[in-house]
mmCIF file of the N, C-alpha and C atoms, coordinates in Angstrom:
data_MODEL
# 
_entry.id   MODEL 
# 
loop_
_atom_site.group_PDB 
_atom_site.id 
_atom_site.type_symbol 
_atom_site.label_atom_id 
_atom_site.label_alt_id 
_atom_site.label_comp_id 
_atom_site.label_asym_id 
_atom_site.label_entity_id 
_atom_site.label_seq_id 
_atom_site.pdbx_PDB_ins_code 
_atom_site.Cartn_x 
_atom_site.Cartn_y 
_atom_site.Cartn_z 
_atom_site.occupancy 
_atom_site.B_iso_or_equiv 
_atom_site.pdbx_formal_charge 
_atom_site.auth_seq_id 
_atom_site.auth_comp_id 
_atom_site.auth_asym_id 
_atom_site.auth_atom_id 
_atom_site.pdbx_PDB_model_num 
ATOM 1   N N  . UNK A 1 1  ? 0.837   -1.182 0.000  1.00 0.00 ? 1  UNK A N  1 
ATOM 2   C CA . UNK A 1 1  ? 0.000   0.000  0.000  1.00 0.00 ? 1  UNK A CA 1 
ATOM 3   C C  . UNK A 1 1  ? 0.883   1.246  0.000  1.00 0.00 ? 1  UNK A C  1 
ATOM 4   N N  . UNK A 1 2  ? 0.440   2.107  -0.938 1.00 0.00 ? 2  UNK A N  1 
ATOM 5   C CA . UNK A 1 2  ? 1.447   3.431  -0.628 1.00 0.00 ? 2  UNK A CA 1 
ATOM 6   C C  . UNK A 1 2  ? 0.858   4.368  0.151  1.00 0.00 ? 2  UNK A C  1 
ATOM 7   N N  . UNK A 1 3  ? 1.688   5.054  0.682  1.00 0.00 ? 3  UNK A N  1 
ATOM 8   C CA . UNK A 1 3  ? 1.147   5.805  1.799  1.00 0.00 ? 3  UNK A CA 1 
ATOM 9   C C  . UNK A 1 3  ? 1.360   7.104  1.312  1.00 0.00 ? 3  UNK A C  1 
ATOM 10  N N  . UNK A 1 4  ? 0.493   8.673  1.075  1.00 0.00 ? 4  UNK A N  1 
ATOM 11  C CA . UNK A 1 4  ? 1.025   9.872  0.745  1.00 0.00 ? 4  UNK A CA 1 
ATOM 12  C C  . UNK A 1 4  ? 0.068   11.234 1.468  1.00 0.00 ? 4  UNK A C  1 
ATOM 13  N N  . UNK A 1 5  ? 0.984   11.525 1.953  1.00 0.00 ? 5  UNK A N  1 
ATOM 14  C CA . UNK A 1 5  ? 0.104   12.529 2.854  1.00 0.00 ? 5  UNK A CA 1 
ATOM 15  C C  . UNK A 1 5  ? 1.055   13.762 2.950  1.00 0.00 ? 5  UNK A C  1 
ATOM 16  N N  . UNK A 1 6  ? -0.213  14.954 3.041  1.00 0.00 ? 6  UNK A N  1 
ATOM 17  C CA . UNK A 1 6  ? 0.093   16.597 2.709  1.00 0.00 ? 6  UNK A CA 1 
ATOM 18  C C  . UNK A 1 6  ? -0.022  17.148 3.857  1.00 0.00 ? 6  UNK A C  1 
ATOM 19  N N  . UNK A 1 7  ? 0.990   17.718 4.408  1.00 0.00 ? 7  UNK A N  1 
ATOM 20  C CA . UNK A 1 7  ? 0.732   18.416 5.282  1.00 0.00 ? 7  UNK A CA 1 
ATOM 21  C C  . UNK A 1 7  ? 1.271   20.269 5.353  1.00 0.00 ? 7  UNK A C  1 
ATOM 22  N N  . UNK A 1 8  ? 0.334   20.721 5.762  1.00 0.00 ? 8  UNK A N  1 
ATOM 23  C CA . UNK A 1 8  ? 0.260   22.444 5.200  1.00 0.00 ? 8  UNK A CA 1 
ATOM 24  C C  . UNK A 1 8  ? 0.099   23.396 6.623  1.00 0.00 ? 8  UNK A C  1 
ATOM 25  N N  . UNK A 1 9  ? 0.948   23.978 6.607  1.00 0.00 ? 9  UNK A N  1 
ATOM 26  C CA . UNK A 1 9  ? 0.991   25.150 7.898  1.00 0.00 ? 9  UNK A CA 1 
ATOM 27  C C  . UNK A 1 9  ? 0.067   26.220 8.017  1.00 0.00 ? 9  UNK A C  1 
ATOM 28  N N  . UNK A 1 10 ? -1.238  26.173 8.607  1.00 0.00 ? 10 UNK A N  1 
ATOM 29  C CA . UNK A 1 10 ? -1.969  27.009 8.618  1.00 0.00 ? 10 UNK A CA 1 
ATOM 30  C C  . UNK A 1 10 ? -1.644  28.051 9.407  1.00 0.00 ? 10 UNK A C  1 
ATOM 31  N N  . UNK A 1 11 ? -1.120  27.946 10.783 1.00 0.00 ? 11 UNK A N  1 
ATOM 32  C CA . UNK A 1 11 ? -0.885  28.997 11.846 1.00 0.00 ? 11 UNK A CA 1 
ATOM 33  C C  . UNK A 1 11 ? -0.242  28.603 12.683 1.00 0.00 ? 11 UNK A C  1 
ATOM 34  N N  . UNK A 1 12 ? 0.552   29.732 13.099 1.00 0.00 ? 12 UNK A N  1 
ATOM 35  C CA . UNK A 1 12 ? 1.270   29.464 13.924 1.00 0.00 ? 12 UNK A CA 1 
ATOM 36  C C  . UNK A 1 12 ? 2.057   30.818 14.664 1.00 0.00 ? 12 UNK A C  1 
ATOM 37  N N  . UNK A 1 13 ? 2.007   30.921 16.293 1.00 0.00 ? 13 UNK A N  1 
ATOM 38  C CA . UNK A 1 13 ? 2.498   31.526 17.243 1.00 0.00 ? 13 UNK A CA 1 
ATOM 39  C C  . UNK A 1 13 ? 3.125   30.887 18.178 1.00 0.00 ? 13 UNK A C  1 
ATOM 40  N N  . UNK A 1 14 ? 3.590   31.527 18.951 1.00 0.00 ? 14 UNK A N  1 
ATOM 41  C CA . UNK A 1 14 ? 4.486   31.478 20.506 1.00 0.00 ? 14 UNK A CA 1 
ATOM 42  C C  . UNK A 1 14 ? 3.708   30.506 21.292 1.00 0.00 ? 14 UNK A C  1 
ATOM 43  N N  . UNK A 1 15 ? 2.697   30.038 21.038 1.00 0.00 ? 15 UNK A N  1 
ATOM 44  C CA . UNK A 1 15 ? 1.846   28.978 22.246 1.00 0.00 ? 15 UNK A CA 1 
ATOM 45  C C  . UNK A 1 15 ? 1.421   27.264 21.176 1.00 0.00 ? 15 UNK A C  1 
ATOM 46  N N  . UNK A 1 16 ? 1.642   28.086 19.759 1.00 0.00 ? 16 UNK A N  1 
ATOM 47  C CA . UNK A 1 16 ? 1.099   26.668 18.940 1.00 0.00 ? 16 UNK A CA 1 
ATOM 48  C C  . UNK A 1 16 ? 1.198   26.897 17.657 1.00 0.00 ? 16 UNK A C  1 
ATOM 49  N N  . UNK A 1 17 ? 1.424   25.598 16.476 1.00 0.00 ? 17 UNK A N  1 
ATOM 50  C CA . UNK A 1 17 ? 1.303   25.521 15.312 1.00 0.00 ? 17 UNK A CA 1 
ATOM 51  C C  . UNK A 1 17 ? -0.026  24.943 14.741 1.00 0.00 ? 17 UNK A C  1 
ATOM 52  N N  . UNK A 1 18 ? -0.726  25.107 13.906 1.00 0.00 ? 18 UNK A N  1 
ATOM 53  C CA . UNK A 1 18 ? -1.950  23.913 13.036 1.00 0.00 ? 18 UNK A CA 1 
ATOM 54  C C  . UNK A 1 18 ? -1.716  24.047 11.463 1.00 0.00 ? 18 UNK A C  1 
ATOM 55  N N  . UNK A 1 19 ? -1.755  22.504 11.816 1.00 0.00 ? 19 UNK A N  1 
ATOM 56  C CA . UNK A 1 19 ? -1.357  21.646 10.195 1.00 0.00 ? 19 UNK A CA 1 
ATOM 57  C C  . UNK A 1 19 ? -2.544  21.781 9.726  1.00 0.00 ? 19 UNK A C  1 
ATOM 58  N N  . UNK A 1 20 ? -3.094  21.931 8.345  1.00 0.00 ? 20 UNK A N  1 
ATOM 59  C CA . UNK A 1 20 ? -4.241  20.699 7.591  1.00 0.00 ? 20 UNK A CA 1 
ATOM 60  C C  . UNK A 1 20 ? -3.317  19.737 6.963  1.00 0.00 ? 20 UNK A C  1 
ATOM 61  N N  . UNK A 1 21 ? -4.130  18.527 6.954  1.00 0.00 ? 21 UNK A N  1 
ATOM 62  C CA . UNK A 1 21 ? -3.223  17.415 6.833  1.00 0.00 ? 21 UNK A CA 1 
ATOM 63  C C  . UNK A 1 21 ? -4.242  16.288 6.537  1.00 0.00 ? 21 UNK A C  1 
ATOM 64  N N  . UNK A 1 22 ? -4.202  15.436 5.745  1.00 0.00 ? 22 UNK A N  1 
ATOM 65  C CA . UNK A 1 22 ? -4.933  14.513 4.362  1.00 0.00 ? 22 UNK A CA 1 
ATOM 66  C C  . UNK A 1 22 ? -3.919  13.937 3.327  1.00 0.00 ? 22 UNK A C  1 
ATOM 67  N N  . UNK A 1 23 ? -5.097  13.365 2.181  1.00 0.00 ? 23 UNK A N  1 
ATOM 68  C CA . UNK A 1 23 ? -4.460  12.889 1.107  1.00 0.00 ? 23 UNK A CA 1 
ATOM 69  C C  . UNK A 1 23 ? -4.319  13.809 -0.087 1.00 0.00 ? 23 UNK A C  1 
ATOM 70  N N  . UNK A 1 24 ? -5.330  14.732 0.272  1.00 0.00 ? 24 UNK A N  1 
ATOM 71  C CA . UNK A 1 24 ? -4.751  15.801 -0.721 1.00 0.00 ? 24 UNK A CA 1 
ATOM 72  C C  . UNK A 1 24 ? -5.274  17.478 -0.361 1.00 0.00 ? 24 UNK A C  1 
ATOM 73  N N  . UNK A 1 25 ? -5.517  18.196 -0.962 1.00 0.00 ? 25 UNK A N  1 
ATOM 74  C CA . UNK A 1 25 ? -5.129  19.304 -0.618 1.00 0.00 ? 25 UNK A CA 1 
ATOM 75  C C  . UNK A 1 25 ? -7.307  19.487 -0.226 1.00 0.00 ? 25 UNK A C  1 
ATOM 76  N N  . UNK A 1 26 ? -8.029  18.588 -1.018 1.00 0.00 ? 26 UNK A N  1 
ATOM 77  C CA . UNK A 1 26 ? -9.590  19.135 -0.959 1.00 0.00 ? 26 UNK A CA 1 
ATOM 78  C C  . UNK A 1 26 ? -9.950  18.515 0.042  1.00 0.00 ? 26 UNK A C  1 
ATOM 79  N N  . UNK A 1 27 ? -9.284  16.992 0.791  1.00 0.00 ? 27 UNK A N  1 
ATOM 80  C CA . UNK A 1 27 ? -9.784  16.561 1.912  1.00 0.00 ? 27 UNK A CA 1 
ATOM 81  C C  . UNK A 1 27 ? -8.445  16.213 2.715  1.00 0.00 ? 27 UNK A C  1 
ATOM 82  N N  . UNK A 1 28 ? -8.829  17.313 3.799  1.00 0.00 ? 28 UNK A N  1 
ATOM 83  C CA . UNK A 1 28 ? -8.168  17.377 5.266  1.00 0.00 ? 28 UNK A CA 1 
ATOM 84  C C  . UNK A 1 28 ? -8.767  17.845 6.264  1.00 0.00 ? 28 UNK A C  1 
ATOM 85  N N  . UNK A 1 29 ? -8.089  17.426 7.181  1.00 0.00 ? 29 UNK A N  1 
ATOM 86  C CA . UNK A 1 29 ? -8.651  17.570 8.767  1.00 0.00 ? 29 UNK A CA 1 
ATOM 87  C C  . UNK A 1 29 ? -7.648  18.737 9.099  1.00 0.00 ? 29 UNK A C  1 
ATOM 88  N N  . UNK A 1 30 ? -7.495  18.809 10.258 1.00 0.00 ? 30 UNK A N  1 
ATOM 89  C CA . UNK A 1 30 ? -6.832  19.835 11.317 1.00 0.00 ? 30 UNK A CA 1 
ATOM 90  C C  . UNK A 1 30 ? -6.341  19.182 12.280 1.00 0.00 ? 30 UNK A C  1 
ATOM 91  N N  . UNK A 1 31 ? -4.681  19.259 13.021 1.00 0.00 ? 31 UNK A N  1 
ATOM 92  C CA . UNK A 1 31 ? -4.316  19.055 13.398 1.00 0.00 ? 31 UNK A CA 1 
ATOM 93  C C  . UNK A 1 31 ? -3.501  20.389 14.452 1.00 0.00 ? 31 UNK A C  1 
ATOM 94  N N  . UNK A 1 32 ? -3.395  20.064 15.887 1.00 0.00 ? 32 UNK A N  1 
ATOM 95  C CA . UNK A 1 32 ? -2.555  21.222 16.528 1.00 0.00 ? 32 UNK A CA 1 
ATOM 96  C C  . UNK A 1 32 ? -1.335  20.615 17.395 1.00 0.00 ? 32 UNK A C  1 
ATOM 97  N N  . UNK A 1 33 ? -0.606  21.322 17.215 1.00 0.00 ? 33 UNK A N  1 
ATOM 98  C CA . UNK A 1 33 ? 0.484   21.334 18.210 1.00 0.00 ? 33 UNK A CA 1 
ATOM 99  C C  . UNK A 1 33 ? 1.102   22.286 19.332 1.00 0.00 ? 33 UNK A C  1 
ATOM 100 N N  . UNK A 1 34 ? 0.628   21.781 21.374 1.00 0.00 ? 34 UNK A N  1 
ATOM 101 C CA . UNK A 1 34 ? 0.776   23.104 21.716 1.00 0.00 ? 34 UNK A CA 1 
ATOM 102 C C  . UNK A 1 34 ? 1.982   22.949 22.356 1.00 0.00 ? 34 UNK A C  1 
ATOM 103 N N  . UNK A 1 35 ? 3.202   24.247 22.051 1.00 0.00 ? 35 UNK A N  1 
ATOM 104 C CA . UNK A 1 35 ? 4.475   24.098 22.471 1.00 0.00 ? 35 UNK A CA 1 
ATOM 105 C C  . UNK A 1 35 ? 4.352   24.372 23.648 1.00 0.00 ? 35 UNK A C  1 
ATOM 106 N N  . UNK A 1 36 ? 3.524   24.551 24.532 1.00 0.00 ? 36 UNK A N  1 
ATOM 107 C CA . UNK A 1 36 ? 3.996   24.440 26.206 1.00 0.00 ? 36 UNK A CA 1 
ATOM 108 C C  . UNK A 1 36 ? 3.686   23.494 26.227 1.00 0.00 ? 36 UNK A C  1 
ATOM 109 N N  . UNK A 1 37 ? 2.570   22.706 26.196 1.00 0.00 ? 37 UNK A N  1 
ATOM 110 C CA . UNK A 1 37 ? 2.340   21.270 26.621 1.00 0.00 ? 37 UNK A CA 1 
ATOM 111 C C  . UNK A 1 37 ? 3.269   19.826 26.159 1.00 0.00 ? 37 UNK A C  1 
ATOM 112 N N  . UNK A 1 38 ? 3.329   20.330 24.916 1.00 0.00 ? 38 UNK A N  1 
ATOM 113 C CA . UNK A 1 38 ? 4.138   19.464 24.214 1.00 0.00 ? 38 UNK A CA 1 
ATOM 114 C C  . UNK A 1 38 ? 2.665   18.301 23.585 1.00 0.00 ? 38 UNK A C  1 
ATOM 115 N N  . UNK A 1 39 ? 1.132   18.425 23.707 1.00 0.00 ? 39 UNK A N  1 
ATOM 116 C CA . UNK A 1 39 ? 0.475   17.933 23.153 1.00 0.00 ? 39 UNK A CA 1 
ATOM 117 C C  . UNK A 1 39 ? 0.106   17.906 22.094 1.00 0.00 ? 39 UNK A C  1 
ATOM 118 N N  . UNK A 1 40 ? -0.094  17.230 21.169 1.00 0.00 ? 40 UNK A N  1 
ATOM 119 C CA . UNK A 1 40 ? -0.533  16.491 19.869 1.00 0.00 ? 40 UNK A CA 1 
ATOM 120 C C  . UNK A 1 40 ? -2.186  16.475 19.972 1.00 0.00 ? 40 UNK A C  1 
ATOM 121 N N  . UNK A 1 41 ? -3.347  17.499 19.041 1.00 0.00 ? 41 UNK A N  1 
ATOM 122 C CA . UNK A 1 41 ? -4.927  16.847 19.287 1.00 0.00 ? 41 UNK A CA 1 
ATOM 123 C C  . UNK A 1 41 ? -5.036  17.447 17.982 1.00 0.00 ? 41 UNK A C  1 
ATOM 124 N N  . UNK A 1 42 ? -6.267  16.596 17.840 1.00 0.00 ? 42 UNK A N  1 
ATOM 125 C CA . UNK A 1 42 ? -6.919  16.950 16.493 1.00 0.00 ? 42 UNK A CA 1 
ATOM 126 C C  . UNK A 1 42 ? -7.983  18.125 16.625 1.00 0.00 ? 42 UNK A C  1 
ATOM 127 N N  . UNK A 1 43 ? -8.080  18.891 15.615 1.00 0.00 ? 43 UNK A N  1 
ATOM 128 C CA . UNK A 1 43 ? -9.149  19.861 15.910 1.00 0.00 ? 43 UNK A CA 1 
ATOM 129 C C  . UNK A 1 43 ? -10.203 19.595 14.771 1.00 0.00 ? 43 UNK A C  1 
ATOM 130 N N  . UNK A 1 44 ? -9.967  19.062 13.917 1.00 0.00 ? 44 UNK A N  1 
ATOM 131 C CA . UNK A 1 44 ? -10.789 18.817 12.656 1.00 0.00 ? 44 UNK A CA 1 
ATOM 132 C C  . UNK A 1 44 ? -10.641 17.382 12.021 1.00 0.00 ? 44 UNK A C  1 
ATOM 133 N N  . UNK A 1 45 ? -11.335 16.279 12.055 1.00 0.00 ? 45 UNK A N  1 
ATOM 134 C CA . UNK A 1 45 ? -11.111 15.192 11.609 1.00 0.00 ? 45 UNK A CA 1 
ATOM 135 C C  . UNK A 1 45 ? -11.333 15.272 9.968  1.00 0.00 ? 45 UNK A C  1 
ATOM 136 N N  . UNK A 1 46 ? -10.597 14.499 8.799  1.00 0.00 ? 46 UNK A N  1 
ATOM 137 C CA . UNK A 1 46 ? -10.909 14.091 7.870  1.00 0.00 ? 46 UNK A CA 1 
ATOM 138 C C  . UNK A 1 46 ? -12.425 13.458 7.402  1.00 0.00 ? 46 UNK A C  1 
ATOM 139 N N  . UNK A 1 47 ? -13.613 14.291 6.697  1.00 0.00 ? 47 UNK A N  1 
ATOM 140 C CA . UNK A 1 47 ? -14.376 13.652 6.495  1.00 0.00 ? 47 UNK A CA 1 
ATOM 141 C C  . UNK A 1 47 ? -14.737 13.448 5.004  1.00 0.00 ? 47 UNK A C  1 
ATOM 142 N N  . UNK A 1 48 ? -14.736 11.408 5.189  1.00 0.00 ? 48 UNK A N  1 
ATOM 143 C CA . UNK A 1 48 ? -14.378 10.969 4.371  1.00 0.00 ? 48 UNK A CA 1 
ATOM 144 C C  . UNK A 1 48 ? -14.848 9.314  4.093  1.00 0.00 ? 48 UNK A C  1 
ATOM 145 N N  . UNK A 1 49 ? -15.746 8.904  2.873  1.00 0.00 ? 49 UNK A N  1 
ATOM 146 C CA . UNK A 1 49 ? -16.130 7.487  3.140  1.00 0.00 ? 49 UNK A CA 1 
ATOM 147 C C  . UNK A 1 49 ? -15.137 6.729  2.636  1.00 0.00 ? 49 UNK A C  1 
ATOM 148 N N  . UNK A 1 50 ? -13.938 7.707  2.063  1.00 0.00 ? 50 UNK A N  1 
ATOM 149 C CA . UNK A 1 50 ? -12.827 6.556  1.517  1.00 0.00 ? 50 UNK A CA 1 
ATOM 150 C C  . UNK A 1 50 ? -11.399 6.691  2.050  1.00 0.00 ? 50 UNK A C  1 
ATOM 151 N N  . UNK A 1 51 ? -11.260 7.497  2.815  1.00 0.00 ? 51 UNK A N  1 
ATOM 152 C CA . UNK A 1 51 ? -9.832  7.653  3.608  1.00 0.00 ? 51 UNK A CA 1 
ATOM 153 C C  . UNK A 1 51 ? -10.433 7.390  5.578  1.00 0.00 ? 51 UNK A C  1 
ATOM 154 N N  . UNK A 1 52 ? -9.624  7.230  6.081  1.00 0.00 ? 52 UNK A N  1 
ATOM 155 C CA . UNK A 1 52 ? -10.313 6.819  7.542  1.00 0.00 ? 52 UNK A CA 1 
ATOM 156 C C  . UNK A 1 52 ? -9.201  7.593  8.265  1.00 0.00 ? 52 UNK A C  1 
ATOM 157 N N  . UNK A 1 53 ? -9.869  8.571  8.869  1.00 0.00 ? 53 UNK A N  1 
ATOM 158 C CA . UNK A 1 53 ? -9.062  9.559  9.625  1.00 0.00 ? 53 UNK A CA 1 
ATOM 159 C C  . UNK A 1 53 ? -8.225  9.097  10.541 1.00 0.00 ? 53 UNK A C  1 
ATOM 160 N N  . UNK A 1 54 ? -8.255  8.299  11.086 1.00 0.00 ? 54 UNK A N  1 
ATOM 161 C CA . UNK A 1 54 ? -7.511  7.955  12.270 1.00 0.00 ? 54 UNK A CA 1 
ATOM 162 C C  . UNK A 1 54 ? -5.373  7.325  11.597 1.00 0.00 ? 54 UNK A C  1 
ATOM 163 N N  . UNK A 1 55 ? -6.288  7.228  10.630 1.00 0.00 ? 55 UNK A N  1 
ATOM 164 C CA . UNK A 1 55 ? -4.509  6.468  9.874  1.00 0.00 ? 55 UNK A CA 1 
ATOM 165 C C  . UNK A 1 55 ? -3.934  7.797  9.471  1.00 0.00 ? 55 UNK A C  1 
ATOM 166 N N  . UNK A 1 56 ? -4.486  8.737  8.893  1.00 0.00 ? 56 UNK A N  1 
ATOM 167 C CA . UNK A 1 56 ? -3.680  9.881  8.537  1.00 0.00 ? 56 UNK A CA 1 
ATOM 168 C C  . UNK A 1 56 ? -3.581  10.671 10.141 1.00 0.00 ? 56 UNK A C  1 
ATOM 169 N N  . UNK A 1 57 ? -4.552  10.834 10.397 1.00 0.00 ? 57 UNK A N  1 
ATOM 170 C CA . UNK A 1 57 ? -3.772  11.417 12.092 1.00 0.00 ? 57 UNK A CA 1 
ATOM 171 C C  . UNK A 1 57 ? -2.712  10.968 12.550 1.00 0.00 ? 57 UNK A C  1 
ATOM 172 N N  . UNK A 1 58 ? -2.935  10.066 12.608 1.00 0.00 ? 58 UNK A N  1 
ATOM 173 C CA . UNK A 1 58 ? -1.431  9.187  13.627 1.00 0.00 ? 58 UNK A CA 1 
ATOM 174 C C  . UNK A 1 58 ? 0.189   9.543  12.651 1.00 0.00 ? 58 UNK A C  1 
ATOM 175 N N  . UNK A 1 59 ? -0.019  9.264  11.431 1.00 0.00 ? 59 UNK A N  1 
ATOM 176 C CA . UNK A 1 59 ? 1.041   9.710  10.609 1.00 0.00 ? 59 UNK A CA 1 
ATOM 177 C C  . UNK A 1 59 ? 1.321   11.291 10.858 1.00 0.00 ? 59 UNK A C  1 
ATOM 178 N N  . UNK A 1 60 ? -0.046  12.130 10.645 1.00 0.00 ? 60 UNK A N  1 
ATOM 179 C CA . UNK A 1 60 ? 0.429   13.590 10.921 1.00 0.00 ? 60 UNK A CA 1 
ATOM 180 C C  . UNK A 1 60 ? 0.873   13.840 11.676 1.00 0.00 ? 60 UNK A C  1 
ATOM 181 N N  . UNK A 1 61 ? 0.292   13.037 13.127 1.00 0.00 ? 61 UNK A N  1 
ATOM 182 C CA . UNK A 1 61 ? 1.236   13.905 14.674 1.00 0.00 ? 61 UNK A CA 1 
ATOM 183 C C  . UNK A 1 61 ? 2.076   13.205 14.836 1.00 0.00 ? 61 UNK A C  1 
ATOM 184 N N  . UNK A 1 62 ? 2.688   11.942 14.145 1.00 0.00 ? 62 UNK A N  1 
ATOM 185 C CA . UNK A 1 62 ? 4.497   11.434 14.045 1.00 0.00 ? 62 UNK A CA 1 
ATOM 186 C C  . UNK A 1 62 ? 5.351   12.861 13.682 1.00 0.00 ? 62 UNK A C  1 
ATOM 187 N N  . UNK A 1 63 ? 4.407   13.069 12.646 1.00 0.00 ? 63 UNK A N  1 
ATOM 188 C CA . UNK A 1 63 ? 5.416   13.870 11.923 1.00 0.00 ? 63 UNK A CA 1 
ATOM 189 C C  . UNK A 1 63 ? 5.975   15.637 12.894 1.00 0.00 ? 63 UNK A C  1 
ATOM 190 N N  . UNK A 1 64 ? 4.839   15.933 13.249 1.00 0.00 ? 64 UNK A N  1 
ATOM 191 C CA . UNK A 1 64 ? 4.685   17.119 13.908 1.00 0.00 ? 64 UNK A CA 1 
ATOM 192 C C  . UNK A 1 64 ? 5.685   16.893 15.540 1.00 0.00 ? 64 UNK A C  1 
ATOM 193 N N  . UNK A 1 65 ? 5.721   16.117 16.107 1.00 0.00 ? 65 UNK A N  1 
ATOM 194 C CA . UNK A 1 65 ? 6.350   15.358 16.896 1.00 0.00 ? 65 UNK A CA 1 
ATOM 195 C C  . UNK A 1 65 ? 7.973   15.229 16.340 1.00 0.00 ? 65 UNK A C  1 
ATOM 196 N N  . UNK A 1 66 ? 8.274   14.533 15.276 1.00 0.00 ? 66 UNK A N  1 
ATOM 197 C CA . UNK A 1 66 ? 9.555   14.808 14.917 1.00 0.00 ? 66 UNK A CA 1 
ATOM 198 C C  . UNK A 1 66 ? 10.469  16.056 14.918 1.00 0.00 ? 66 UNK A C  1 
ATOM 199 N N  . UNK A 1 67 ? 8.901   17.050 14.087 1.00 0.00 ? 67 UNK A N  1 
ATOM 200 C CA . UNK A 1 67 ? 9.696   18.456 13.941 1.00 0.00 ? 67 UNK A CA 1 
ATOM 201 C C  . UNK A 1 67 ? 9.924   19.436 15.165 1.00 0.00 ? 67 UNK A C  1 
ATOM 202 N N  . UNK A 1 68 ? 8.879   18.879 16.099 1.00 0.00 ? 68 UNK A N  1 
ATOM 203 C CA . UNK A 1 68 ? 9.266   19.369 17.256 1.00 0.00 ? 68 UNK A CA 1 
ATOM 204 C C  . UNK A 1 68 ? 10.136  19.384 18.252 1.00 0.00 ? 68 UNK A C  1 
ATOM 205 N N  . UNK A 1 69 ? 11.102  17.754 18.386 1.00 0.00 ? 69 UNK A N  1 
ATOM 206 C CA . UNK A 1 69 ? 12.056  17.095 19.010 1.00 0.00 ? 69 UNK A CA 1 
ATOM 207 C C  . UNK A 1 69 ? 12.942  17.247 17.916 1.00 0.00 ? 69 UNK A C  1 
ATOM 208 N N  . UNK A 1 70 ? 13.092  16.065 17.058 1.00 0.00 ? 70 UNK A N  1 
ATOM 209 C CA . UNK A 1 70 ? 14.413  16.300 16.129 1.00 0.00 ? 70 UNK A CA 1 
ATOM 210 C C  . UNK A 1 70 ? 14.796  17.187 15.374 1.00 0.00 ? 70 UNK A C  1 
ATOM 211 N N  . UNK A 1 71 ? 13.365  18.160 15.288 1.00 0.00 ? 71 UNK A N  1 
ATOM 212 C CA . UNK A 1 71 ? 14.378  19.497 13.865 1.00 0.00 ? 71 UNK A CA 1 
ATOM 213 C C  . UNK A 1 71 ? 13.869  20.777 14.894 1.00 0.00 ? 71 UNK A C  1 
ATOM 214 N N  . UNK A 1 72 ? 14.261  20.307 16.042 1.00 0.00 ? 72 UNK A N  1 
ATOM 215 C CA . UNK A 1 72 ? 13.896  21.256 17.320 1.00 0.00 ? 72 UNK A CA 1 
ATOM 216 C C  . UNK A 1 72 ? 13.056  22.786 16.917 1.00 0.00 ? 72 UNK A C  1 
ATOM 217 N N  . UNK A 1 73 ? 11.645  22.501 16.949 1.00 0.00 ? 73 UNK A N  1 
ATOM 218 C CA . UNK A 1 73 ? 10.504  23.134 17.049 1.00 0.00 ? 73 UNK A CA 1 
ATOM 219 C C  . UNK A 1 73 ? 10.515  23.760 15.359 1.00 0.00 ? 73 UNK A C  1 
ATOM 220 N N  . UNK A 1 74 ? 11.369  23.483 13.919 1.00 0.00 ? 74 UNK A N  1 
ATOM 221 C CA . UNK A 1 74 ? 11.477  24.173 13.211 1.00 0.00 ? 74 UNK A CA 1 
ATOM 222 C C  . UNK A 1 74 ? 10.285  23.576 12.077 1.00 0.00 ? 74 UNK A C  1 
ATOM 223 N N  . UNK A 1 75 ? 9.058   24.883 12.530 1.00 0.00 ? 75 UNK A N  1 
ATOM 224 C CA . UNK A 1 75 ? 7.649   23.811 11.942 1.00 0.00 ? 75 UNK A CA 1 
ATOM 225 C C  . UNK A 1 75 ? 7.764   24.466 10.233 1.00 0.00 ? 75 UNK A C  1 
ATOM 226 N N  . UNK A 1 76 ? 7.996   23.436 9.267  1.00 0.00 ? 76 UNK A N  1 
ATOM 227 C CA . UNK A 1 76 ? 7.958   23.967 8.127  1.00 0.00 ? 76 UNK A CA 1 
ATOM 228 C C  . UNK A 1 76 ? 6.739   24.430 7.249  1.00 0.00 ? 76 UNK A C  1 
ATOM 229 N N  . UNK A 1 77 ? 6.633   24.890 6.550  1.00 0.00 ? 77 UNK A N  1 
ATOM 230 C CA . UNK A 1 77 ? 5.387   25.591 5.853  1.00 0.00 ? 77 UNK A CA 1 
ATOM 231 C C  . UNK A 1 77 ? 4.878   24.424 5.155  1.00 0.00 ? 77 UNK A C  1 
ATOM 232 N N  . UNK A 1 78 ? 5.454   23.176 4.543  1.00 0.00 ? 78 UNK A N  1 
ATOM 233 C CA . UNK A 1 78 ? 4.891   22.264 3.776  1.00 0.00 ? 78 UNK A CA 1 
ATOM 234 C C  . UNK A 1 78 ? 5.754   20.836 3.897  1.00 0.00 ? 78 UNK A C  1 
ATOM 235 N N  . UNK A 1 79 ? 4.950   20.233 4.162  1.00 0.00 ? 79 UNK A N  1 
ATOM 236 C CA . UNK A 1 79 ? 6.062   18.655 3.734  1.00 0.00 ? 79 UNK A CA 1 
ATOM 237 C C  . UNK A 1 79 ? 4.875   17.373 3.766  1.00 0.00 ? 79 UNK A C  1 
ATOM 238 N N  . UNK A 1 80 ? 5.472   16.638 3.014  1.00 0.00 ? 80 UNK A N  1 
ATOM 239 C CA . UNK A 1 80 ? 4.620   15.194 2.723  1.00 0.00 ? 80 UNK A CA 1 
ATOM 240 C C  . UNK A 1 80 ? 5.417   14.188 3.389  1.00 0.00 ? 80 UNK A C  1 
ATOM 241 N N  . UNK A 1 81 ? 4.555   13.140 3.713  1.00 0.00 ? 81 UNK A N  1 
ATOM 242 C CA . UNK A 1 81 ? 4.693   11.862 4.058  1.00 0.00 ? 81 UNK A CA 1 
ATOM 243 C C  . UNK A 1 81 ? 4.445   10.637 3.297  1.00 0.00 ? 81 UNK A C  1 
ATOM 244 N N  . UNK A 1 82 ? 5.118   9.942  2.866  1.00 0.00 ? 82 UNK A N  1 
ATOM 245 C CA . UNK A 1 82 ? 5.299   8.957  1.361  1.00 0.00 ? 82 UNK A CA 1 
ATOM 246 C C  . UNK A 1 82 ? 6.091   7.596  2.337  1.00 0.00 ? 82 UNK A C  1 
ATOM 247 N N  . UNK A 1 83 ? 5.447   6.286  2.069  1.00 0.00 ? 83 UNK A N  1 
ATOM 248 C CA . UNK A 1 83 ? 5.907   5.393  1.919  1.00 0.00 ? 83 UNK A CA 1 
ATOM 249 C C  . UNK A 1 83 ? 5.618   4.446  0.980  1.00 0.00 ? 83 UNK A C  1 
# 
């Protein structure tokens, strides 16, 4: 199965970033990240009878999670997820 997912920087300040994040740019959910807490929640699920939100969530807040620890807090404006 290939895996490809968009993720897009909607906003972002001193307390938090939010992704939209899907399979493509017409269906996505919302995703946040708050830098004091260090929590990962969804604010907008994917709605969708052919993608199932919960698999692209979990991939999005890997990813958001990485950029927060390994590319220490440097949230980029755009990047995909492909396997």
């Amino acid at each position: 199965m290939v895996v490809f997912i968009i993720m897009t920087k909607e906003y972002e300040n001193e307390q938090k970033v939010v992704y939209k994040y899907g399979p493509d740019e017409k269906i996505s959910g919302t995703i946040e990240y708050n830098k004091d807490s260090g929590m990962i929640s969804q604010q907008e699920p994917i709605v969708s009878e052919f993608y199932p939100d919960e698999f692209f969530f979990k991939r999005a807040g890997r990813r958001l999670a990485r950029m927060a620890i390994k590319d220490n807090g440097n949230f980029v404006e755009r990047t995909t997820i492909e396997s």
